[in-house]
C-alpha positions as a Python dict, from the first residue, in 0.01 Angstrom:
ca = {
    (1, 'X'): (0, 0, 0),
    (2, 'X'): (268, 198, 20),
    (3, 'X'): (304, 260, -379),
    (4, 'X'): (99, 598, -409),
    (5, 'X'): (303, 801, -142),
    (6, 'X'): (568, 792, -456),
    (7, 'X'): (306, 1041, -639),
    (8, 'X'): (372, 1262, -353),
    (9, 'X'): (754, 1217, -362),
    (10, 'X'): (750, 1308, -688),
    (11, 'X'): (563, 1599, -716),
    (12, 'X'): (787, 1711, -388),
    (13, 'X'): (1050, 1674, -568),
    (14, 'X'): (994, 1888, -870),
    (15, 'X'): (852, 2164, -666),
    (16, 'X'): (1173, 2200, -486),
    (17, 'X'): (1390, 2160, -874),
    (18, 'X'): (1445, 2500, -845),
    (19, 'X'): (1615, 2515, -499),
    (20, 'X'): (1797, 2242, -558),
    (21, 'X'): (1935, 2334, -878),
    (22, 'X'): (2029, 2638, -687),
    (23, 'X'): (2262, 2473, -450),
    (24, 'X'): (2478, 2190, -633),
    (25, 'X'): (2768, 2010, -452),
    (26, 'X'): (3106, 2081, -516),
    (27, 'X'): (3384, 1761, -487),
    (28, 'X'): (3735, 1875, -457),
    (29, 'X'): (4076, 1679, -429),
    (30, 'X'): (4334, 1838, -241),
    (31, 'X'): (4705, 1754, -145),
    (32, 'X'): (4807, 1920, 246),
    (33, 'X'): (4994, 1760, 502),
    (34, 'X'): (4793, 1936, 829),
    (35, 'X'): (4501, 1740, 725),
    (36, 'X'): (4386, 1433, 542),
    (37, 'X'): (4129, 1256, 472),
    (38, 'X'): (3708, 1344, 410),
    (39, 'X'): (3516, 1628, 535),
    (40, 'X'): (3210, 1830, 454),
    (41, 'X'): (3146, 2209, 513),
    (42, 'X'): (2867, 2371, 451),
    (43, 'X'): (3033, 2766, 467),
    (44, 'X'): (3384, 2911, 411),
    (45, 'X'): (3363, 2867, 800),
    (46, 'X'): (3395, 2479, 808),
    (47, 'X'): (3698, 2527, 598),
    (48, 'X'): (3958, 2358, 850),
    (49, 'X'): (4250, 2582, 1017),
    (50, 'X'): (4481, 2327, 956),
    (51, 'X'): (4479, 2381, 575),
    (52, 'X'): (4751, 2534, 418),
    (53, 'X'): (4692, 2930, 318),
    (54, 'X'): (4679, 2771, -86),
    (55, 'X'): (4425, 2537, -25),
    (56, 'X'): (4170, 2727, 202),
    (57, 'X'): (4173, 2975, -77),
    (58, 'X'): (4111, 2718, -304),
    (59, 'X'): (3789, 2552, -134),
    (60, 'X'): (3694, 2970, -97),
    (61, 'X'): (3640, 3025, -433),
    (62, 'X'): (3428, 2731, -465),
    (63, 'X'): (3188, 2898, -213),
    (64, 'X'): (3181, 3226, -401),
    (65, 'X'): (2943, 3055, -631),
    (66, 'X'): (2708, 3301, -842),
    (67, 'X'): (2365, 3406, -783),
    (68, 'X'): (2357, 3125, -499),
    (69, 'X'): (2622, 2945, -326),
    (70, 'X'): (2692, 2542, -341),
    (71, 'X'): (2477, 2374, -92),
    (72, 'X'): (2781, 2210, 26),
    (73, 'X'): (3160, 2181, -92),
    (74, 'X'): (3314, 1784, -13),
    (75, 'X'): (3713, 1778, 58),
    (76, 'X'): (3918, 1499, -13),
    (77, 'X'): (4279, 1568, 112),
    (78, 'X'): (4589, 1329, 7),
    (79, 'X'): (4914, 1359, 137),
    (80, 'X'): (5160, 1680, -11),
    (81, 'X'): (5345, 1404, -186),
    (82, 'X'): (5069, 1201, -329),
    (83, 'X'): (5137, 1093, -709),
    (84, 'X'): (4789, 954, -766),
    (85, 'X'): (4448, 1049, -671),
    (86, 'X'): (4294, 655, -624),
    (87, 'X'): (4185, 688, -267),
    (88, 'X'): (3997, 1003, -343),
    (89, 'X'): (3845, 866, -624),
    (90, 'X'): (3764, 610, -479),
    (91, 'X'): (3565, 800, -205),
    (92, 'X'): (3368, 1027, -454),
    (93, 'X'): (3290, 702, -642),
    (94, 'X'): (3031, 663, -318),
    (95, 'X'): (2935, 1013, -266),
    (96, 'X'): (2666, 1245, -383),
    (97, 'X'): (2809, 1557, -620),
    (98, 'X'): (2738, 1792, -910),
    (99, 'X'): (3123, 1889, -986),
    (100, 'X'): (3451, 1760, -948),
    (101, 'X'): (3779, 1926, -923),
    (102, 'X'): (4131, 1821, -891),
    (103, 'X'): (4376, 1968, -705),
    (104, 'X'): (4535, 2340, -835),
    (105, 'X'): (4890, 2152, -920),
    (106, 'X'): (4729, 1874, -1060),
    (107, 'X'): (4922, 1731, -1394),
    (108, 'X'): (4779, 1697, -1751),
    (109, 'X'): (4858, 1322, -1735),
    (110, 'X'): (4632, 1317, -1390),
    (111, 'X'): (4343, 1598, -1564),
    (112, 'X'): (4355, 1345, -1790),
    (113, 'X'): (4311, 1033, -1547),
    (114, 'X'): (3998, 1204, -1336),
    (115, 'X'): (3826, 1241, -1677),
    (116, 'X'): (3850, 923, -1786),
    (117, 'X'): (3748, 780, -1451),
    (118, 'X'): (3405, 1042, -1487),
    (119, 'X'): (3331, 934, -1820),
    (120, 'X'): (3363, 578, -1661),
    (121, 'X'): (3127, 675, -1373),
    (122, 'X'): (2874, 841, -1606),
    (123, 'X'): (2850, 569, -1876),
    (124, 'X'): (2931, 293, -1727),
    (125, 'X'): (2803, 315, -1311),
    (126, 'X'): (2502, 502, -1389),
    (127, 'X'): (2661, 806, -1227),
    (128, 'X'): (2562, 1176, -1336),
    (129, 'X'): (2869, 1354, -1194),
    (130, 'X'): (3038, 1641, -1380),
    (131, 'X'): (3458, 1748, -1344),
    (132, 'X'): (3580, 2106, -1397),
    (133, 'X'): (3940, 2049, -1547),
    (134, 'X'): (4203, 2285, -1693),
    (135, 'X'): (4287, 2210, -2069),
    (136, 'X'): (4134, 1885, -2074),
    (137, 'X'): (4002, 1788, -2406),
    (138, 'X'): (3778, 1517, -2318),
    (139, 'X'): (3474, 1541, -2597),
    (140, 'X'): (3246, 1455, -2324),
    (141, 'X'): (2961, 1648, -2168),
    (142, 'X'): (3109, 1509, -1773),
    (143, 'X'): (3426, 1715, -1858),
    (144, 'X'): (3409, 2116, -1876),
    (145, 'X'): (3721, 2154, -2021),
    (146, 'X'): (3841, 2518, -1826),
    (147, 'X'): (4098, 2640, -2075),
    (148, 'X'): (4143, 3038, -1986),
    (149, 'X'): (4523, 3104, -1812),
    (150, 'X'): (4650, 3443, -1681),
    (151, 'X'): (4400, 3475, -1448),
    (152, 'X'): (4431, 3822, -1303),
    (153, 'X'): (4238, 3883, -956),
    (154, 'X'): (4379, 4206, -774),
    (155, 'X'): (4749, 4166, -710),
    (156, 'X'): (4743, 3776, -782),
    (157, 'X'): (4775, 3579, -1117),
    (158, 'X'): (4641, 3238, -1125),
    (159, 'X'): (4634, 2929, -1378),
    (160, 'X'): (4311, 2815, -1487),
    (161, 'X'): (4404, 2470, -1230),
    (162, 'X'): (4389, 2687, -1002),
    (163, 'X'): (4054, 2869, -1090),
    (164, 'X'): (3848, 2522, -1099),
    (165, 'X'): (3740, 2534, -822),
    (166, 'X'): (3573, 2899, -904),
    (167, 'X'): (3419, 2775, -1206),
    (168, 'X'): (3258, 2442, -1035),
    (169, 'X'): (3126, 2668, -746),
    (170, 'X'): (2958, 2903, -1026),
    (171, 'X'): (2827, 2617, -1225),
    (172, 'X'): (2709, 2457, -877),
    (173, 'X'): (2535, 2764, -724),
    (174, 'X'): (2357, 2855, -1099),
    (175, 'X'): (1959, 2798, -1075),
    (176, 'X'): (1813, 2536, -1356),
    (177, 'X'): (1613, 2836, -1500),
    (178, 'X'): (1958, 3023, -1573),
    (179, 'X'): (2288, 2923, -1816),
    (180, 'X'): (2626, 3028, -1657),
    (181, 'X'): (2691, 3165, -1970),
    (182, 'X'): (2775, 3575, -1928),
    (183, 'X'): (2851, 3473, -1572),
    (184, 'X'): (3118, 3789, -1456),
    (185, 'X'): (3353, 3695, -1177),
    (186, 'X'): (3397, 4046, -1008),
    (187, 'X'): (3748, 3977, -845),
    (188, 'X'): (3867, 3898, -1141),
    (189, 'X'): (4011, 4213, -1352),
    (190, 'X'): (4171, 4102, -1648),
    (191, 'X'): (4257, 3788, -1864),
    (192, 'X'): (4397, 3739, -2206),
    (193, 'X'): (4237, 3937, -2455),
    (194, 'X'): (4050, 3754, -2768),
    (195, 'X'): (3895, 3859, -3026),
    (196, 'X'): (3516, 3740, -3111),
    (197, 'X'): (3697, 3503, -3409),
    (198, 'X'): (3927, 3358, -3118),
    (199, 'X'): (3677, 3327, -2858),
    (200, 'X'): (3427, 3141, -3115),
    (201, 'X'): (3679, 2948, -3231),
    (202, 'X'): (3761, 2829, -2873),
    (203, 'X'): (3394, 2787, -2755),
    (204, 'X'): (3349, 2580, -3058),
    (205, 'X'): (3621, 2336, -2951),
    (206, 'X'): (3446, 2251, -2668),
    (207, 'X'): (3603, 2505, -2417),
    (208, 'X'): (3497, 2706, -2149),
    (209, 'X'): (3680, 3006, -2148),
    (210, 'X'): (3686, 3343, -1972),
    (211, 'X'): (3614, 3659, -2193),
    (212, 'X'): (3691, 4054, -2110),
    (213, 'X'): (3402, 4226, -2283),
    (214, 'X'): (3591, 4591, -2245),
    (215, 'X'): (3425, 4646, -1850),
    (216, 'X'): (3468, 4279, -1675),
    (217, 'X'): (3535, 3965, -1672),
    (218, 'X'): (3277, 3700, -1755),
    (219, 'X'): (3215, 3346, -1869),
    (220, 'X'): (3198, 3367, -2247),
    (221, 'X'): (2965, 3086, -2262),
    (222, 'X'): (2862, 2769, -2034),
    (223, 'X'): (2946, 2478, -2231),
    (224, 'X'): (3119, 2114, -2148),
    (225, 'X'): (3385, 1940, -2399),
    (226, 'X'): (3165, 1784, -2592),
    (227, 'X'): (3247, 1864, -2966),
    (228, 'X'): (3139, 1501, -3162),
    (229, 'X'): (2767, 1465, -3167),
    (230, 'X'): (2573, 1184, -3250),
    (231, 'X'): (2191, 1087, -3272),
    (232, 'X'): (2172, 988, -2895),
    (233, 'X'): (2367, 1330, -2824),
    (234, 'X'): (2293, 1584, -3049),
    (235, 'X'): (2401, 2002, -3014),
    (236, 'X'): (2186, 2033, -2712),
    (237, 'X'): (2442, 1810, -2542),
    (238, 'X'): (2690, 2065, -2551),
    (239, 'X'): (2527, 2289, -2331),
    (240, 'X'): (2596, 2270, -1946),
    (241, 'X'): (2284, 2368, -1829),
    (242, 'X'): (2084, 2103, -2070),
    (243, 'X'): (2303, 1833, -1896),
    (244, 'X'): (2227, 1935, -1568),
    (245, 'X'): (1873, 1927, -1648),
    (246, 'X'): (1910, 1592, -1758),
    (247, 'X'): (2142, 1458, -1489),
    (248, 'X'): (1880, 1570, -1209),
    (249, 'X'): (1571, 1403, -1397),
    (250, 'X'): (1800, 1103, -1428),
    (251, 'X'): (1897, 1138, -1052),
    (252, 'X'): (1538, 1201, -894),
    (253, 'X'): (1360, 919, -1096),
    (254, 'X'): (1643, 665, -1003),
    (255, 'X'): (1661, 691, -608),
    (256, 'X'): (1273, 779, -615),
    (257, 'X'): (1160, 460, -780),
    (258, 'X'): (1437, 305, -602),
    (259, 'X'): (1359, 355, -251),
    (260, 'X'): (1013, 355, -321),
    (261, 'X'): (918, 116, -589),
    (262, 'X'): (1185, -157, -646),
    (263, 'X'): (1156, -473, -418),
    (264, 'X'): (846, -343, -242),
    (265, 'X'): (534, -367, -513),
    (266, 'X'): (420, -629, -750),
    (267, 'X'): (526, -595, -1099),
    (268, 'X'): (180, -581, -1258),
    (269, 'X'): (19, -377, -1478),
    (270, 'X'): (-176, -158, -1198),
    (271, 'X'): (167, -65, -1040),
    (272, 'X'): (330, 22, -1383),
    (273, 'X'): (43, 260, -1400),
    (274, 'X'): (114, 422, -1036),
    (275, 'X'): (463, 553, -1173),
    (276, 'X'): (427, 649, -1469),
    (277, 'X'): (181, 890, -1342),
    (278, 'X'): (371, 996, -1052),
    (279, 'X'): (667, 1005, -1284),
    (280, 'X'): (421, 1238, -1532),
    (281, 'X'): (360, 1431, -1216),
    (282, 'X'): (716, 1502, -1160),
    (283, 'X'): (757, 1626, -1522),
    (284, 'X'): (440, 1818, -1511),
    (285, 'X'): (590, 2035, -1182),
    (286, 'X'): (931, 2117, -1352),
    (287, 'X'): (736, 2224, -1663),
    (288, 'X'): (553, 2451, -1377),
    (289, 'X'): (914, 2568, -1292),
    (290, 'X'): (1033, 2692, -1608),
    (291, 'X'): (1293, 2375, -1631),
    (292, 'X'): (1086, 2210, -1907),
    (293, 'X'): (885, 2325, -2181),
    (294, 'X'): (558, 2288, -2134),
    (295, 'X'): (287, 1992, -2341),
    (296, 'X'): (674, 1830, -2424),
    (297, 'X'): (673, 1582, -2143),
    (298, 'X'): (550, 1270, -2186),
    (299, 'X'): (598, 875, -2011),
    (300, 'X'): (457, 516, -2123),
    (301, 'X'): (502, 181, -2110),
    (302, 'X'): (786, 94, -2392),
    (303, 'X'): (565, -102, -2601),
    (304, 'X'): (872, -264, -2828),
    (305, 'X'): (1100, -282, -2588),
    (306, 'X'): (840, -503, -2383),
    (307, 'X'): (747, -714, -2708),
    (308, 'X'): (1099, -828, -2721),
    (309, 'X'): (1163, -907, -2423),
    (310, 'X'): (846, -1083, -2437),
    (311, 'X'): (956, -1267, -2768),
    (312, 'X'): (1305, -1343, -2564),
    (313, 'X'): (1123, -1507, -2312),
    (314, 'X'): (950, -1728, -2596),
    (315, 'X'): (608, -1558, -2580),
    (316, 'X'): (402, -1530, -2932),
    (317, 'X'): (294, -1227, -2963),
    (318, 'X'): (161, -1159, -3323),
    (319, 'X'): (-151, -1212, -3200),
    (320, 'X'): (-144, -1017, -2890),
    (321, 'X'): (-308, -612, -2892),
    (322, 'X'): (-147, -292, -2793),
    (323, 'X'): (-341, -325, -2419),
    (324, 'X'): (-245, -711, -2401),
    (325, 'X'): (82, -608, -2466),
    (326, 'X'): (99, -328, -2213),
    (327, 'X'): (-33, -566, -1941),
    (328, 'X'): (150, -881, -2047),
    (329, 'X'): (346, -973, -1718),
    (330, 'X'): (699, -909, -1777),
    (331, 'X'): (888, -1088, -1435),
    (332, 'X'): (1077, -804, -1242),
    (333, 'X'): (1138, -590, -1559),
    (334, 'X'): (983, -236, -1605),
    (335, 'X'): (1016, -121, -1954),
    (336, 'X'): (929, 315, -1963),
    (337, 'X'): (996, 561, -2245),
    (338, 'X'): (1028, 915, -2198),
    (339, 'X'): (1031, 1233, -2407),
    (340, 'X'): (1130, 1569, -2242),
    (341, 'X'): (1233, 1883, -2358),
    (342, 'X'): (1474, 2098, -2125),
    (343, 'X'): (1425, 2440, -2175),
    (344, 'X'): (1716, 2650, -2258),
    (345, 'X'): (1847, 2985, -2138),
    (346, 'X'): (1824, 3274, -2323),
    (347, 'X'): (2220, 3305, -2496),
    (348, 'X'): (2186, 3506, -2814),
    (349, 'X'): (1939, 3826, -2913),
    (350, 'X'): (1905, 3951, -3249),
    (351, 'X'): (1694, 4275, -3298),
    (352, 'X'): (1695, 4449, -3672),
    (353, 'X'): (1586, 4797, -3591),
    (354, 'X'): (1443, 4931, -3962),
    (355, 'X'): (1371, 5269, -4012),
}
């Protein structure tokens, strides 16, 4: 009986997309010698004293964030003369993030190691986690490839490895409504100059760069690394704020159904029912929200994938109808197809004045 209170947890849920979008959680990898290990803080105030001065500026920027702060920001610290980052991996493998970031003297060779080991955890563990990495060209929408150097903020000059951090805190504390893209970062007060043709050029490569538009400092636009699309990930891909979108469906539906729904119902064709309306329900608030467009939501039964696993199992089914096949009892499997349609922020105006 405990099947419709998943409506509820649904609906909950999608309300409170906005909030949560709000406040992402931002994983960092550090390297200091006063302390090691796992902790959480919720403020710049949790940061611990024992840090060194390099890496409590580090975690800082992460809690800058933009027009919110991360809801949290998760420290892993290895020792000062740590070569790999395995045991840190290894903990963020079990814990619940938005964006990753390696430590500000991290290699290319190890950039390159922590984005293979995301793509890994996104395509192959079912995990929607995201890294912010300097000059990483991953062609993968986990890997925001961070690629602006120089980074002048006051007195100070930093490396884009050092500026991750920054970057994951403003793509963490950026509401689903809202692209980072045009994003200004007032400390900062001057990078390298590029032209439109250069910073085009770069954007297009999959980079996410920082652009001086003459007055300040500001993300040129909030896109990941992917540059190769294909029919299952097509332009929209690109976009950082479409892949959050998706990530957090992906994430709400999965530990939903799973806490709620898997091992505790009867497969049958009532209880398929249940979820795909709560499921509907939960599409229908962040339509509400301004997250997805509106009439483009839809959930059913997977009517072909069903029929062959039906026809796998040895069942005729030429004979059977479109309800028959719907119902048919399909042992512990659920088959579901969605369509959604994320809606996008508002990136380019074009106004012909004619008089």
């Amino acid at each position: 009986m405990g099947l419709p209170n998943i409506i509820i947890d649904f609906k909950t849920m999608g309300i409170s997309a906005i909030k949560r979008g709000d406040r992402g959680i931002v994983a960092v990898i550090i390297k200091d010698n006063g302390k090691t290990g796992a902790f959480v803080m919720d403020s710049i105030n949790d940061i611990p004293e024992a840090l060194s001065a390099d890496n409590k500026a580090y975690i800082q920027r992460a809690f800058i964030g933009a027009s919110s702060v991360p809801k949290k920001v998760t420290a892993f610290a290895l020792e000062e003369t740590a070569t790999e980052y395995t045991d840190a991996l290894n903990f963020f493998a079990a814990e619940k993030f938005d964006y990753l970031v390696c430590p500000p003297d991290v290699t290319n060779e190890l950039a390159n190691t922590v984005a293979t080991w995301v793509k890994s955890q996104r395509d192959n563990f079912d995990k929607k986690i995201k890294a912010v990495l300097p000059s990483v060209t991953a062609d993968h929408e986990g890997v925001i490839n961070f690629d602006t150097n120089n980074i002048k903020a006051g007195e100070a000059t930093y490396t884009n490895a050092q500026y991750c951090s920054r970057i994951a805190g403003v793509l963490a504390g950026t509401p689903l409504t809202m692209a980072a893209t045009f994003t200004a970062l007032s400390e900062v007060t001057d990078v390298p100059r590029l032209t439109k043709t250069q910073a085009d050029e770069a954007i297009n490569a999959g980079k996410l760069i920082l652009y001086h538009d003459g007055e300040k400092v500001k993300i040129a636009r909030a896109v990941n690394s992917l540059v190769t699309v294909t029919p299952e990930k097509g332009d929209a891909f690109k976009k950082i704020k479409i892949v959050d979108i998706i990530d957090m469906i992906h994430n709400d539906i999965k530990t939903t159904v799973n806490d709620n729904y898997v091992g505790k119902v009867s497969n049958n064709y009532d209880n398929k029912c249940l979820i795909l309306i709560a499921i509907k329900s939960y599409f229908e608030q962040l339509e509400m929200s301004g997250v997805l467009d509106k009439g483009k939501s839809n959930i059913e039964i997977d009517i072909a994938a069903q029929e062959s696993y039906l026809r796998g199992q040895g069942v005729d089914t030429s004979a059977l109808n479109e309800y028959q096949l719907k119902s048919a009892n399909t042992a512990d499997k659920v088959f579901l197809a969605s369509t959604v349609k994320p809606l996008d922020a508002v990136e380019e105006i074009k106004l012909n004045v004619i008089i």
